[in-house]
N, CA and C atoms of all chains as a GROMACS GRO file, in nm:
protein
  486
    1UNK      N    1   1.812   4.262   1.341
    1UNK     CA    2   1.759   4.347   1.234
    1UNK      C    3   1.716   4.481   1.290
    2UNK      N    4   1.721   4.575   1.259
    2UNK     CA    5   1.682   4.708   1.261
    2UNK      C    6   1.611   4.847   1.139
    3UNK      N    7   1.518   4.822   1.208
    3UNK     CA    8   1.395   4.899   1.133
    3UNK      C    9   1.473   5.026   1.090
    4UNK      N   10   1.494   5.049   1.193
    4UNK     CA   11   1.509   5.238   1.143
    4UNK      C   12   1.665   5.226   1.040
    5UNK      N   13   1.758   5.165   1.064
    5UNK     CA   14   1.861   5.162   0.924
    5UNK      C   15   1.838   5.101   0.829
    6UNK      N   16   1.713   4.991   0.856
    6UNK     CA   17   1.652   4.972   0.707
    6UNK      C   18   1.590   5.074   0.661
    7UNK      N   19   1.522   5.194   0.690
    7UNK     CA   20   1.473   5.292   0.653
    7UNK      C   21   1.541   5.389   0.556
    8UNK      N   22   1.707   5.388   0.570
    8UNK     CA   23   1.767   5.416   0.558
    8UNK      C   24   1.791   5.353   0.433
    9UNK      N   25   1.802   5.292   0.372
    9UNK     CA   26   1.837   5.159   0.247
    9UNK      C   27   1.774   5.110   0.148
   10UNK      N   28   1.620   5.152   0.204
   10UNK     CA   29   1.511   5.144   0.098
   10UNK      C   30   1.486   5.251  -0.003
   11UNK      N   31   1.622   5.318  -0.011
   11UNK     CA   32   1.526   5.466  -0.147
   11UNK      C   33   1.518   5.381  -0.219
   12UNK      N   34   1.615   5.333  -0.277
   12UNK     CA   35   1.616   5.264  -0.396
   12UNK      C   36   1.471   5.188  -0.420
   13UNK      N   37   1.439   5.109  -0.356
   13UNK     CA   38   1.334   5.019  -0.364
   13UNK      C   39   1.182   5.104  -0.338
   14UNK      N   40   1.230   5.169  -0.299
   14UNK     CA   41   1.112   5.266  -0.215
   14UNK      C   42   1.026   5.345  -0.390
   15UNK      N   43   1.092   5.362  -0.510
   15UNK     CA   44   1.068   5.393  -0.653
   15UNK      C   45   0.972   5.316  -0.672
   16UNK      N   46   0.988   5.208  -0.651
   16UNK     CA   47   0.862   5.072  -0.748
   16UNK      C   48   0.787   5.029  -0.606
   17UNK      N   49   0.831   5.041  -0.473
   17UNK     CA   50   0.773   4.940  -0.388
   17UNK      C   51   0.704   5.096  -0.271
   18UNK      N   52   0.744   5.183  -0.287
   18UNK     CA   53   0.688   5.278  -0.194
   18UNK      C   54   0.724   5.272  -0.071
   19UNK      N   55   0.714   5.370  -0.012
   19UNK     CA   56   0.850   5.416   0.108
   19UNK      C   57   0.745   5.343   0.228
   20UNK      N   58   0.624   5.310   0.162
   20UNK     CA   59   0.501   5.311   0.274
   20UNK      C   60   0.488   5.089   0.251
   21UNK      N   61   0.566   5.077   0.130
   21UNK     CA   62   0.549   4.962   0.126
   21UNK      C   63   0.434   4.923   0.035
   22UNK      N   64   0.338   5.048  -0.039
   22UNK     CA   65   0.280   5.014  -0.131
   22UNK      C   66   0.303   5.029  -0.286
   23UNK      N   67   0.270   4.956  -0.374
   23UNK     CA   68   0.373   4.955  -0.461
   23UNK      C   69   0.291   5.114  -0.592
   24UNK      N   70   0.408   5.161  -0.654
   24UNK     CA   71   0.376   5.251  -0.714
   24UNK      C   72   0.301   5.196  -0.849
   25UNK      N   73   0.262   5.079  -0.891
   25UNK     CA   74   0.225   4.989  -0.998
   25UNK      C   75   0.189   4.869  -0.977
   26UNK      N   76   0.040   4.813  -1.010
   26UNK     CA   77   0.036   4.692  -1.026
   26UNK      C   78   0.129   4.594  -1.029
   27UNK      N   79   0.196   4.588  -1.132
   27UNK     CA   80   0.310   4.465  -1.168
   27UNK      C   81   0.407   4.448  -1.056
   28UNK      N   82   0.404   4.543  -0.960
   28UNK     CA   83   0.513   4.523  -0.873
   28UNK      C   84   0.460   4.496  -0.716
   29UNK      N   85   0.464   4.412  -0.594
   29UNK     CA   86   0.402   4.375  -0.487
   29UNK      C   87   0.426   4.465  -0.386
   30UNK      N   88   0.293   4.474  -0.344
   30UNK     CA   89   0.361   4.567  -0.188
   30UNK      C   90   0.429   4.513  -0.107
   31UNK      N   91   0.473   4.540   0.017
   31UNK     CA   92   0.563   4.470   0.054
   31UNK      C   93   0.464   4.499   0.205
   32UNK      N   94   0.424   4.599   0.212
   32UNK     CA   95   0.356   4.671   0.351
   32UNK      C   96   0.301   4.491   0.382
   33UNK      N   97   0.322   4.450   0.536
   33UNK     CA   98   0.236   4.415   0.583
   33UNK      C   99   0.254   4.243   0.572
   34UNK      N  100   0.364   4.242   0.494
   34UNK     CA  101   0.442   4.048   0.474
   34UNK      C  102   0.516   4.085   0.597
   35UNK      N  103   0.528   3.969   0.599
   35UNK     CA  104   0.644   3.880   0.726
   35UNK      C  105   0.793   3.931   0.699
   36UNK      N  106   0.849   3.972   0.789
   36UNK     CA  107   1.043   4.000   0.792
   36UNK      C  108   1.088   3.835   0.705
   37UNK      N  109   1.016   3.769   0.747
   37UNK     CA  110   1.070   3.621   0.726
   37UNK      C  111   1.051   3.572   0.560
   38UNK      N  112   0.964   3.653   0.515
   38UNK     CA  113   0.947   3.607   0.350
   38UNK      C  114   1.002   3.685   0.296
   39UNK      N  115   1.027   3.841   0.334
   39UNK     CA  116   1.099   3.952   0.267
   39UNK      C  117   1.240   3.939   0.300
   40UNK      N  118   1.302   3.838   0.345
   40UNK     CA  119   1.428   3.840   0.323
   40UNK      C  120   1.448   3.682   0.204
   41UNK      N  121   1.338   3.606   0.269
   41UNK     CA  122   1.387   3.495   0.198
   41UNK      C  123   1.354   3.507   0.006
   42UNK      N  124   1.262   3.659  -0.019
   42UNK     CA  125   1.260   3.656  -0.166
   42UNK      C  126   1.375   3.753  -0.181
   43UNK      N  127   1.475   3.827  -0.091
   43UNK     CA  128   1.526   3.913  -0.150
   43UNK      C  129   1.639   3.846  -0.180
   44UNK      N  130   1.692   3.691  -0.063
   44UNK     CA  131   1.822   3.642  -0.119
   44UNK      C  132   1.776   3.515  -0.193
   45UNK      N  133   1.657   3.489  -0.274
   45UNK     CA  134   1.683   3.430  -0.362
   45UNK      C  135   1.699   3.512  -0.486
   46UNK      N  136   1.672   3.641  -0.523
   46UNK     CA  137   1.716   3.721  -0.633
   46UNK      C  138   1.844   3.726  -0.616
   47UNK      N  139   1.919   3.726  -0.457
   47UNK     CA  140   2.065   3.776  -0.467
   47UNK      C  141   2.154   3.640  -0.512
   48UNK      N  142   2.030   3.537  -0.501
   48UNK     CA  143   2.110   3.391  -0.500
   48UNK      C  144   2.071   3.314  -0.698
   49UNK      N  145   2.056   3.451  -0.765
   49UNK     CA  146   1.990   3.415  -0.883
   49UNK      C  147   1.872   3.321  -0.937
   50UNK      N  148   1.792   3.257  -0.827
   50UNK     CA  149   1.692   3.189  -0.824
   50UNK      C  150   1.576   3.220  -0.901
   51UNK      N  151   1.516   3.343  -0.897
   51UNK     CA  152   1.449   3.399  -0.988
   51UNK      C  153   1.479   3.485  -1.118
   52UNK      N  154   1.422   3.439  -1.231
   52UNK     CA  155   1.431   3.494  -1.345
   52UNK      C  156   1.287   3.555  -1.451
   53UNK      N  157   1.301   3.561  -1.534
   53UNK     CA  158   1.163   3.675  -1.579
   53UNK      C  159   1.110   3.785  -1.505
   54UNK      N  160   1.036   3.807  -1.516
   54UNK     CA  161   0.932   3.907  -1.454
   54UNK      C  162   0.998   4.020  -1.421
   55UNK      N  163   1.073   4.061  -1.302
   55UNK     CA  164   1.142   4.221  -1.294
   55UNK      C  165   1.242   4.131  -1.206
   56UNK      N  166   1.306   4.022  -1.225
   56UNK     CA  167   1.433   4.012  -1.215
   56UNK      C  168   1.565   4.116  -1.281
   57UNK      N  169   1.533   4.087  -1.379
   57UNK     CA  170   1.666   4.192  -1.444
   57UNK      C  171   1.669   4.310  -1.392
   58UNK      N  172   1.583   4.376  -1.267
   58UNK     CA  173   1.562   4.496  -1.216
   58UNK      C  174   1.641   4.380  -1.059
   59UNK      N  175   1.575   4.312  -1.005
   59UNK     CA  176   1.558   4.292  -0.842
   59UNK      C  177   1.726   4.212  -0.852
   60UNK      N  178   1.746   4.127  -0.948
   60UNK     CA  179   1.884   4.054  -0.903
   60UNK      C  180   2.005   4.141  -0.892
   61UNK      N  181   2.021   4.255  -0.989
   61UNK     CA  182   2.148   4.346  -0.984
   61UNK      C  183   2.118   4.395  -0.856
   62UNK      N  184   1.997   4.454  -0.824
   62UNK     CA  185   2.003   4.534  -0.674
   62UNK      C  186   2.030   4.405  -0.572
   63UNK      N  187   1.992   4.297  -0.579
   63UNK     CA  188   2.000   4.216  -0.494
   63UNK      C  189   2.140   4.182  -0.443
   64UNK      N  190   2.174   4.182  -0.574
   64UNK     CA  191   2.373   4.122  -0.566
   64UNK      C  192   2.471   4.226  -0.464
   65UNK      N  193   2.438   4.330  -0.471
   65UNK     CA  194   2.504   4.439  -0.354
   65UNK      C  195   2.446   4.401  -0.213
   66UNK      N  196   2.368   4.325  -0.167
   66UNK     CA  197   2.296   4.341  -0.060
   66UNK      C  198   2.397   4.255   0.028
   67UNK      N  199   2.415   4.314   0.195
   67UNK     CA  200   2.432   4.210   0.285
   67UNK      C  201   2.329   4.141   0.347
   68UNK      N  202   2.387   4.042   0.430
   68UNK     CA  203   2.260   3.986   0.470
   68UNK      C  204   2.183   4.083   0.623
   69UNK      N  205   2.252   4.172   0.672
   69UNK     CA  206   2.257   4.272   0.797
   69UNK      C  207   2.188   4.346   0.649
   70UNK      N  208   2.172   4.408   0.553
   70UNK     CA  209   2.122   4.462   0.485
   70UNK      C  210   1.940   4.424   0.447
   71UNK      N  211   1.943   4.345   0.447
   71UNK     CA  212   1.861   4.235   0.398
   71UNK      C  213   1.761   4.216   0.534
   72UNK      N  214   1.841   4.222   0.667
   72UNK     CA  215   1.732   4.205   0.764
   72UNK      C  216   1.694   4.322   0.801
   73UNK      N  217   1.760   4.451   0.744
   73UNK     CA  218   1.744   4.532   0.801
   73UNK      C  219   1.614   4.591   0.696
   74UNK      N  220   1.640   4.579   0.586
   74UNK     CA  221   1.512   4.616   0.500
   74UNK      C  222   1.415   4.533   0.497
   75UNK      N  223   1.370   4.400   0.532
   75UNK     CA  224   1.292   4.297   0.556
   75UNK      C  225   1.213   4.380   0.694
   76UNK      N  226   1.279   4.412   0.792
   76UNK     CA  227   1.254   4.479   0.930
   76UNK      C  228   1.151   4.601   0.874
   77UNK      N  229   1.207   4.689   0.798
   77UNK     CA  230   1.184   4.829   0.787
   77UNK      C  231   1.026   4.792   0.717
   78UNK      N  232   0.990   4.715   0.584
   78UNK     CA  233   0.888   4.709   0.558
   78UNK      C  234   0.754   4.624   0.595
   79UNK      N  235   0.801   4.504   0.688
   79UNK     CA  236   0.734   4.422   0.746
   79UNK      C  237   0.640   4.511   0.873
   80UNK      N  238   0.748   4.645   0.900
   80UNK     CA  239   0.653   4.723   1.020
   80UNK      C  240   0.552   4.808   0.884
   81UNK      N  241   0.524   4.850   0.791
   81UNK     CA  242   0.467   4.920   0.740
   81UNK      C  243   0.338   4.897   0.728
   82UNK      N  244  -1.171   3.794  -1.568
   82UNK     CA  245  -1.113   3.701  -1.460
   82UNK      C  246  -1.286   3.735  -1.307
   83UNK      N  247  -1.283   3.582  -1.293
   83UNK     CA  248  -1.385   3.575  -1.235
   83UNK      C  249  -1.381   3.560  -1.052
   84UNK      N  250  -1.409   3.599  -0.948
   84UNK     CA  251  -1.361   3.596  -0.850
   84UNK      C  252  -1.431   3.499  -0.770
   85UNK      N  253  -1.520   3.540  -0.786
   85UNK     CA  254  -1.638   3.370  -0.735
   85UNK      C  255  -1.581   3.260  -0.781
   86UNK      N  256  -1.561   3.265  -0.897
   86UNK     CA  257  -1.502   3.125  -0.963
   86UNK      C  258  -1.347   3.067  -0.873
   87UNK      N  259  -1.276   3.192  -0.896
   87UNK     CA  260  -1.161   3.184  -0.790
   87UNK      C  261  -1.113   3.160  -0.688
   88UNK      N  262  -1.260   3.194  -0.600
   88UNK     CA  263  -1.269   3.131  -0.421
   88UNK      C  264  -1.307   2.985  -0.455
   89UNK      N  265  -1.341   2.885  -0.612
   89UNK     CA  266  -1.383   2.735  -0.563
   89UNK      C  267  -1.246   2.722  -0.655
   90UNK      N  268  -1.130   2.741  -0.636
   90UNK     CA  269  -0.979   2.685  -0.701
   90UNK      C  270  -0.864   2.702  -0.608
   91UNK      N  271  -0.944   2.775  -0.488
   91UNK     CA  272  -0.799   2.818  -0.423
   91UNK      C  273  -0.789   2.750  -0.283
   92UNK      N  274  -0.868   2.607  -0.302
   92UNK     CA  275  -0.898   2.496  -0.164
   92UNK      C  276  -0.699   2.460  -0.152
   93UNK      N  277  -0.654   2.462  -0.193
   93UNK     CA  278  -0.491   2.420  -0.239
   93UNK      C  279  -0.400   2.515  -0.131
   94UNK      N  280  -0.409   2.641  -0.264
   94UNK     CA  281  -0.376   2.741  -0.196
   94UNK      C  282  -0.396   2.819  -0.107
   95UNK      N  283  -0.501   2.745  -0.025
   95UNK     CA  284  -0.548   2.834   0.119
   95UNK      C  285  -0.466   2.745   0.202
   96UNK      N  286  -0.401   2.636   0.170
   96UNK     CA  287  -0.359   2.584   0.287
   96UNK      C  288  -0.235   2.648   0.370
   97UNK      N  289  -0.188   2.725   0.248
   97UNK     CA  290  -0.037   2.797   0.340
   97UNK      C  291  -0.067   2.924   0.297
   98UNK      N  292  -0.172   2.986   0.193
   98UNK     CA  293  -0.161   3.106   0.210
   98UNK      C  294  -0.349   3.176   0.242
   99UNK      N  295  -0.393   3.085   0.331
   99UNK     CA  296  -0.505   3.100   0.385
   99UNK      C  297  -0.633   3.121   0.260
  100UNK      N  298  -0.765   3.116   0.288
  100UNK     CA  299  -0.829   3.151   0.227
  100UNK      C  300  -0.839   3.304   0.247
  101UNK      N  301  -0.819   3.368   0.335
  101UNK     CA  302  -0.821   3.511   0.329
  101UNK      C  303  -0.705   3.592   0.278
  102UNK      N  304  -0.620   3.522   0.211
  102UNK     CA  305  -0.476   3.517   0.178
  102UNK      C  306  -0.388   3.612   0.297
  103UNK      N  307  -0.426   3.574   0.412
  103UNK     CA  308  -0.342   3.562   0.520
  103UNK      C  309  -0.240   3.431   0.569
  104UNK      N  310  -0.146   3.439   0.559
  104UNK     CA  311  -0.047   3.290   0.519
  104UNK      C  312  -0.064   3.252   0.654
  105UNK      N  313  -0.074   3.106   0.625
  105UNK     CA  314  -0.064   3.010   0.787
  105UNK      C  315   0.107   3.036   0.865
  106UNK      N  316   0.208   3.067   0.812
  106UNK     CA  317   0.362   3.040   0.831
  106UNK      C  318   0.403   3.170   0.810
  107UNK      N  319   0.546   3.220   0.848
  107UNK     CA  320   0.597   3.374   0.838
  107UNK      C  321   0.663   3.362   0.630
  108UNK      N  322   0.736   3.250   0.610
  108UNK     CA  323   0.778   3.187   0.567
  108UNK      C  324   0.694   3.187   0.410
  109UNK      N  325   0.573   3.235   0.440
  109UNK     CA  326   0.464   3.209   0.285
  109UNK      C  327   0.440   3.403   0.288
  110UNK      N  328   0.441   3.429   0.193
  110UNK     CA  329   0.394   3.563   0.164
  110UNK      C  330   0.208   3.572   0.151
  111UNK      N  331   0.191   3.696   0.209
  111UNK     CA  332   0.018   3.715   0.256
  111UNK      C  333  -0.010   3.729   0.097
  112UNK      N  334  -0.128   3.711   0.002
  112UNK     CA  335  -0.150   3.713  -0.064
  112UNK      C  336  -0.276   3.833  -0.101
  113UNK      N  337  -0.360   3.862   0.046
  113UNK     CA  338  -0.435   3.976   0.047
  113UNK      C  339  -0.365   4.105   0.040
  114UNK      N  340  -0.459   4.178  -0.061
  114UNK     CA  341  -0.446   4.324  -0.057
  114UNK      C  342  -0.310   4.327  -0.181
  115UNK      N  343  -0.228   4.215  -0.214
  115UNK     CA  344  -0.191   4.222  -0.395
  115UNK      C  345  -0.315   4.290  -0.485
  116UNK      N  346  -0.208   4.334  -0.592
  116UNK     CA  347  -0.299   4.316  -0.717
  116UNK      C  348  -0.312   4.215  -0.776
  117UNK      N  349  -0.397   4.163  -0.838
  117UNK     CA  350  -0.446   4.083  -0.926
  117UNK      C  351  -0.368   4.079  -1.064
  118UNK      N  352  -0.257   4.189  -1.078
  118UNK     CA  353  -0.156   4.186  -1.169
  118UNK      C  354  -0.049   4.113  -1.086
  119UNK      N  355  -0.004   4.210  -1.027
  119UNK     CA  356   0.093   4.101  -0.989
  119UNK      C  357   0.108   3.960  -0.966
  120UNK      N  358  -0.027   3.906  -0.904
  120UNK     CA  359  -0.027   3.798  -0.834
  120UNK      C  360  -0.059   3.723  -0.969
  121UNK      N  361  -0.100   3.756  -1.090
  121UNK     CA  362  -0.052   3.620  -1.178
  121UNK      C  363   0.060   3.650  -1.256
  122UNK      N  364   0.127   3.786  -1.224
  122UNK     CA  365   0.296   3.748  -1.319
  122UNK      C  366   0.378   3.682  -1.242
  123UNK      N  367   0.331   3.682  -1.082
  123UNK     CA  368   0.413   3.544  -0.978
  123UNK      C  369   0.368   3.393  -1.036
  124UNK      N  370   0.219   3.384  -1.073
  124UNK     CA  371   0.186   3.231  -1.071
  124UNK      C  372   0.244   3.197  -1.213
  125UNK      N  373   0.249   3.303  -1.325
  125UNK     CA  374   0.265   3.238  -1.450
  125UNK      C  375   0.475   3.272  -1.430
  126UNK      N  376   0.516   3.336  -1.336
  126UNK     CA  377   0.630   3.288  -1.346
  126UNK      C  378   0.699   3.191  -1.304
  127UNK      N  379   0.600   3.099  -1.239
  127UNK     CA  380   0.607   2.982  -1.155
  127UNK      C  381   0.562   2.858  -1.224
  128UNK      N  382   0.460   2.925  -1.295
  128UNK     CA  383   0.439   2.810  -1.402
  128UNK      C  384   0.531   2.798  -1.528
  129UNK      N  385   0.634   2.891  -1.560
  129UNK     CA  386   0.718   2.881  -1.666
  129UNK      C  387   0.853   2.867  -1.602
  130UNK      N  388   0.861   2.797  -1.506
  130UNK     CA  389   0.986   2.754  -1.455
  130UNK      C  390   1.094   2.833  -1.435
  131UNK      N  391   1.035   3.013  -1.398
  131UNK     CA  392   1.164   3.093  -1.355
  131UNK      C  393   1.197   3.166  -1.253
  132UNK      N  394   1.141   3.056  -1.120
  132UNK     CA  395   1.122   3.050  -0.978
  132UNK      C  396   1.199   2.938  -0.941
  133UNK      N  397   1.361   2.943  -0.893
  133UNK     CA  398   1.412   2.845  -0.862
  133UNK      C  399   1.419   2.869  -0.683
  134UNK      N  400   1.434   2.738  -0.653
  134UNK     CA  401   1.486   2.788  -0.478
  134UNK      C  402   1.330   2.795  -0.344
  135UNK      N  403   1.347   2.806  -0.292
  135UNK     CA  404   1.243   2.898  -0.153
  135UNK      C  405   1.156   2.795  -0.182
  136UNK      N  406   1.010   2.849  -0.224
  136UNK     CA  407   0.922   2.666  -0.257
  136UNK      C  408   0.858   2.703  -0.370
  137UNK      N  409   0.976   2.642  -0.442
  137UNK     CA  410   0.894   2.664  -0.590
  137UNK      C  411   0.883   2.517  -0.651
  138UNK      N  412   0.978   2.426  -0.499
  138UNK     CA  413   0.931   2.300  -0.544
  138UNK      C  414   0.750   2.242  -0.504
  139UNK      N  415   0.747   2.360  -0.447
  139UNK     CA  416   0.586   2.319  -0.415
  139UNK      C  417   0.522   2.422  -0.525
  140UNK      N  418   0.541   2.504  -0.535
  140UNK     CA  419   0.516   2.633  -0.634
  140UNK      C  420   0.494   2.570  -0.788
  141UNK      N  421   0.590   2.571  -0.837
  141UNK     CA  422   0.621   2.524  -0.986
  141UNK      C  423   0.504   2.374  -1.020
  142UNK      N  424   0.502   2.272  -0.925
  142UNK     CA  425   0.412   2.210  -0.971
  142UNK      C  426   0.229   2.240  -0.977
  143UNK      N  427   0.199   2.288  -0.897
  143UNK     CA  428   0.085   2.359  -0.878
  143UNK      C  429   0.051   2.431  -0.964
  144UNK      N  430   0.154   2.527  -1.025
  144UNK     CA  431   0.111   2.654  -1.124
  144UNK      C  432   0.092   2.550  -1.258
  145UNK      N  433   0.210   2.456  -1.264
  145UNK     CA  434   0.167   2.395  -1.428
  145UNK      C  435   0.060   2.342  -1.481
  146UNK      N  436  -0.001   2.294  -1.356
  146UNK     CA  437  -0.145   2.229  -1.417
  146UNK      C  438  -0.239   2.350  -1.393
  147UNK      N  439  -0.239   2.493  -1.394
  147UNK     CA  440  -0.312   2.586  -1.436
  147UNK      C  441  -0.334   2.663  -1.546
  148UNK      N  442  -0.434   2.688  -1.569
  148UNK     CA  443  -0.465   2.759  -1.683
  148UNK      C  444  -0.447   2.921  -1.676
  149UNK      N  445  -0.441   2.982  -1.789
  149UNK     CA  446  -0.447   3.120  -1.761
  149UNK      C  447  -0.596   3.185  -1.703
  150UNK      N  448  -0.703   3.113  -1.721
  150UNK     CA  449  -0.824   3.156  -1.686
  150UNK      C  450  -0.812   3.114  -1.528
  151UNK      N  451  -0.746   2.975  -1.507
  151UNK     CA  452  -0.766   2.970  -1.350
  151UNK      C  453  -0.681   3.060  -1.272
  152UNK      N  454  -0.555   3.099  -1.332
  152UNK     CA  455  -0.485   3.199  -1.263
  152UNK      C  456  -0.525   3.327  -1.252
  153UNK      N  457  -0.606   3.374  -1.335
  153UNK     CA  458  -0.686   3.524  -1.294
  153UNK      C  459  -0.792   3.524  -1.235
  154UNK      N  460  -0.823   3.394  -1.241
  154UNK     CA  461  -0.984   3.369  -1.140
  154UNK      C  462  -0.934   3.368  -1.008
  155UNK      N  463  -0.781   3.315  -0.977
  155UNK     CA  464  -0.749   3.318  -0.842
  155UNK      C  465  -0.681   3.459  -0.831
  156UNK      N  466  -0.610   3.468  -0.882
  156UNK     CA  467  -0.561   3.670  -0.842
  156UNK      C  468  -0.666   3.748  -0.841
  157UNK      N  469  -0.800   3.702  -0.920
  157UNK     CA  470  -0.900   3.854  -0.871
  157UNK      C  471  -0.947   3.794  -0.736
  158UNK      N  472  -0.971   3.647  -0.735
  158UNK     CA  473  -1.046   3.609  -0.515
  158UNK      C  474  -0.893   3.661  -0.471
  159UNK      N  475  -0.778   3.664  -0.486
  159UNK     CA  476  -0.707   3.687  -0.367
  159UNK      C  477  -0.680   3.845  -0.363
  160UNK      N  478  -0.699   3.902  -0.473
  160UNK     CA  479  -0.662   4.057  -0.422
  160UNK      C  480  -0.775   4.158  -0.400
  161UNK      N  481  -0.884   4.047  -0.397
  161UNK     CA  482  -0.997   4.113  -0.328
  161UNK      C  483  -1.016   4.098  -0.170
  162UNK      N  484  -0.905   4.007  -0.190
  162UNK     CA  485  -0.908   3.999  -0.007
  162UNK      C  486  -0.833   4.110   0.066
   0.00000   0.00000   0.00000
């Protein structure tokens, strides 16, 4: 995994979740400061359609483009934040 | 939503995501320093069965026997942590 090209990958997410990892809104979790190890395992269960309600219909479409070298690499980038 | 009340409901949930909602495992997401929004549109999406996968087989049963009063009593003790 690599921090700095996850840096690279997070604009998108960086809108609701903040480039710093704090989130721009209540309803949505920071990410600053979780484990590489939970931030990948919630990002491929959105990519794995596991979760539904809440801001799925936002996290699964972004999820579905993701690799998993994608996935460690943005897990990496916000776990240092 | 009461937070005192919240630190005597969350004997359960401290076991993997600490009483300081610092998680025992990489594997459990930290629960300190959430909002208290977010952290019950996770429990009530867990309690309405639209958390499949990761541990929502531990997840999903836990949330159903909660109430909406116990779920904000525990999101205001955990995002005061």
């Amino acid at each position: 995994a690599d921090a700095k090209a996850g840096a690279e990958k997070i604009t998108v997410c960086a809108a609701c979740h903040g480039m710093d990892g704090q989130s721009s809104a209540p309803i949505y979790p920071n990410l600053a400061g979780q484990s590489a190890t939970y931030l990948e395992l919630a990002l491929k269960a959105y990519r794995a359609g596991e979760r539904s309600g809440g801001m799925s219909a936002v996290m699964t479409p972004q999820a579905t483009n993701l690799t998993d070298e994608d996935i460690a690499d943005m897990a990496a980038y916000y776990s240092q934040q």
